[in-house]
C-alpha positions in Angstrom: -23.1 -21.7 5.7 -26.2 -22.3 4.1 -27.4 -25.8 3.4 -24.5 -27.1 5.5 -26.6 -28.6 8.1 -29.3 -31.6 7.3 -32.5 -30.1 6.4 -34.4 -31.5 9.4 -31.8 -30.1 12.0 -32.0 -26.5 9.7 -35.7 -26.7 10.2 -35.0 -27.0 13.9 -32.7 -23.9 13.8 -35.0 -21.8 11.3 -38.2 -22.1 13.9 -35.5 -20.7 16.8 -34.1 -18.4 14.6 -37.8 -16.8 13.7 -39.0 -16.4 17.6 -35.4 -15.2 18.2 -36.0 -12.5 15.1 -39.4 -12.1 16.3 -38.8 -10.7 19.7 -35.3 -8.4 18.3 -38.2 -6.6 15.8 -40.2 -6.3 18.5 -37.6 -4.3 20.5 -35.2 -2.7 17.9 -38.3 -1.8 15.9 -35.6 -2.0 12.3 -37.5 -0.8 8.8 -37.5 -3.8 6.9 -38.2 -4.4 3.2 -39.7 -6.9 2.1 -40.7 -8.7 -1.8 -44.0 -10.6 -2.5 -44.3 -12.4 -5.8 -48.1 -13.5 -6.8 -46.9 -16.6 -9.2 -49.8 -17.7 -11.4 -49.9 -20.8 -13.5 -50.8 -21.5 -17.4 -54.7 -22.0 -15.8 -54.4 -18.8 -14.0 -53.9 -20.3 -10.0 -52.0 -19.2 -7.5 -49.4 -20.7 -5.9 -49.0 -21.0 -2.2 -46.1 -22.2 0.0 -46.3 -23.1 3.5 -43.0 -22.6 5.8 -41.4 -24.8 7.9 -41.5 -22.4 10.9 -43.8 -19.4 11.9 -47.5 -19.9 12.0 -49.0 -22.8 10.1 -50.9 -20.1 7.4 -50.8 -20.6 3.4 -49.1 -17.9 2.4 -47.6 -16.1 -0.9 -43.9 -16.7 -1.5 -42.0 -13.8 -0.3 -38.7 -13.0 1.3 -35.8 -10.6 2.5 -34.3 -7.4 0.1 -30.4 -7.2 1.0 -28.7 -4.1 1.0 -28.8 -2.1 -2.2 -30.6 -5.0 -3.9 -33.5 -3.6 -6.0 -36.6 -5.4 -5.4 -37.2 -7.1 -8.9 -33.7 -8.5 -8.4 -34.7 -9.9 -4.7 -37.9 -10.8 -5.8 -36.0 -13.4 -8.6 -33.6 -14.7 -5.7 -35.8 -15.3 -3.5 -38.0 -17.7 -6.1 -34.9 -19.2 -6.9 -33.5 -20.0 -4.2 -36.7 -21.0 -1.9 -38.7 -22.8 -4.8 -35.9 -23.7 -7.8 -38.3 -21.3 -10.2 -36.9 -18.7 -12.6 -39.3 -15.7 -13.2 -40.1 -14.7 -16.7 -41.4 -10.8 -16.8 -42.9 -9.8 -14.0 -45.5 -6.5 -13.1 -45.8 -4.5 -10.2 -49.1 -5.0 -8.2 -48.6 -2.4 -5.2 -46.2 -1.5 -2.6 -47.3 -1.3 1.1 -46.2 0.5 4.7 -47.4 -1.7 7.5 -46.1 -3.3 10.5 -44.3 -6.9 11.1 -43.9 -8.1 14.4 -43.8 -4.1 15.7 -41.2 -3.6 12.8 -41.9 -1.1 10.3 -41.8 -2.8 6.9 -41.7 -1.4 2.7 -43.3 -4.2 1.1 -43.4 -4.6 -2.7 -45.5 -7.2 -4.6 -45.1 -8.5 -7.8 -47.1 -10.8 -10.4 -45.3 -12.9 -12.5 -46.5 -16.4 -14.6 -44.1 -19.4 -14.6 -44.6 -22.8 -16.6 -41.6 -25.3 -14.4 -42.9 -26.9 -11.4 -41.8 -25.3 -8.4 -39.4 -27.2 -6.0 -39.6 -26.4 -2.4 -36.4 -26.3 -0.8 -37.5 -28.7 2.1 -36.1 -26.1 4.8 -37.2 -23.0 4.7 -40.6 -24.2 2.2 -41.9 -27.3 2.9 -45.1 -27.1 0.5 -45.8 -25.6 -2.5 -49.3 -25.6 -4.4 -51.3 -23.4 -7.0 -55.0 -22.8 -6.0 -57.5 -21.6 -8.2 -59.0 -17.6 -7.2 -61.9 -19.1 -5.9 -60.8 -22.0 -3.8 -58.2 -20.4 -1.4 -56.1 -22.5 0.9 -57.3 -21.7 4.6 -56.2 -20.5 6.7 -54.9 -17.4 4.9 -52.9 -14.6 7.1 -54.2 -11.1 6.8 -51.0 -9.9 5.2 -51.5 -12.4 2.7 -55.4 -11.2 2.0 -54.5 -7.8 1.7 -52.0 -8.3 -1.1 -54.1 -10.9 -3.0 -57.4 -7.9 -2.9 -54.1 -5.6 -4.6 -53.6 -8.6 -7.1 -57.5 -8.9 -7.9 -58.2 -5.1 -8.1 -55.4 -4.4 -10.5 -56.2 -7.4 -12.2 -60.3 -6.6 -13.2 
């Protein structure tokens, strides 16, 4: 069903369907696992992505892990699929427990360099851009601090 709609009406449904997902985490409190990916440039920046629903933060690309999906193998999906990009080798920064919207979430972060230009997908990511370490995008959600101080400690 995906990509059946036009992107501005699946934009629409996205920003219902994440309030609506919201609230059901809330209540049914489900473990959920989750993939980062901290995607540098050949000049070392990082890329962000804003979304077209949820709060208005720059945020690392991330997604979903489906059933018996191993995270690396998410973690390439997801980059595919939200930003066109195909990850080369990729290194595992850190793995965290914390809380999503009162939902228990496993989520595991990943580094990885890319040389194509990513493509947003115009539904889900409407903006992509590569920042340089020391001139973040703002604002920045807490989530998305705490896994680039993982990125910067394992880093040196």
């Amino acid at each position: 069903m995906r990509h059946l709609l036009p992107k501005p009406v699946e934009r629409v449904a996205l920003k219902v369907a994440y309030r609506l997902r919201k609230h059901w985490r809330q209540i049914a409190r489900p473990q959920l696992h989750a993939i980062t990916v901290i995607i540098r440039d050949p000049a070392g920046r990082v890329l962000f992505i804003r979304h077209s629903y949820g709060p208005a933060n720059w945020t690392l690309p991330s997604g979903g892990i489906a059933r018996k999906e191993a995270p690396e193998d998410a973690a390439r999906r997801e980059m595919h699929e939200e930003l066109g990009v195909s990850l080369g080798e990729m290194t595992a920064v850190d793995t965290f427990e914390e809380t999503v919207s009162g939902a228990p979430q496993t989520a595991h972060v990943f580094t990885a360099a890319i040389e194509d230009e990513p493509q947003p997908d115009g539904r889900e990511v409407i903006a992509a851009q590569f920042f340089a370490l020391d001139q973040l995008p703002d604002p920045l959600s807490v989530l998305t601090r705490r896994r680039l101080d993982a990125y910067l400690r394992m880093a040196g």
